[in-house]
C-alpha positions in Angstrom: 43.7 -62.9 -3.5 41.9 -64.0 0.1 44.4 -65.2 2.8 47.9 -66.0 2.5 48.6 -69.7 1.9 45.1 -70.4 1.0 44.6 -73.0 -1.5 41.8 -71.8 -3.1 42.3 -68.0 -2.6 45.7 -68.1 -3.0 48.0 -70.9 -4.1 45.7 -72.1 -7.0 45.0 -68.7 -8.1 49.0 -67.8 -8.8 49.8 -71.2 -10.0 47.1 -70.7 -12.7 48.6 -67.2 -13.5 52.2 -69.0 -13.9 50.7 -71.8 -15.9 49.3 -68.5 -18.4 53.3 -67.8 -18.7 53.1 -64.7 -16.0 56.1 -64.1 -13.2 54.4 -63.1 -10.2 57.5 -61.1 -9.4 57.4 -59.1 -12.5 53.8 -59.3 -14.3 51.4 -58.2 -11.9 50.7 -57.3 -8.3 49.3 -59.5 -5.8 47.0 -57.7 -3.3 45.3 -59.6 -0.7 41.5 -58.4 0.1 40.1 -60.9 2.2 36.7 -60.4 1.9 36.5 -57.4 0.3 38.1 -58.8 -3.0 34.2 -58.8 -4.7 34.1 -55.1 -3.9 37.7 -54.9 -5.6 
């Protein structure tokens, strides 16, 4: 993920995970890289 509270690097991104049927608290790991997510 980019910045906390983005829309577009953030909020969008997790909703779509939660609309796949994933629990951010328990399925995966959110990391945010900023910028350096493409190097990720």
């Amino acid at each position: 993920m980019r910045k906390i509270g983005s829309t577009s690097g953030h909020i969008a991104p997790i909703k779509l995970l939660m609309d796949a049927g994933l629990n951010p608290k328990t399925d995966f790991k959110t990391v945010m890289l900023d910028d350096k997510g493409v190097e990720a």
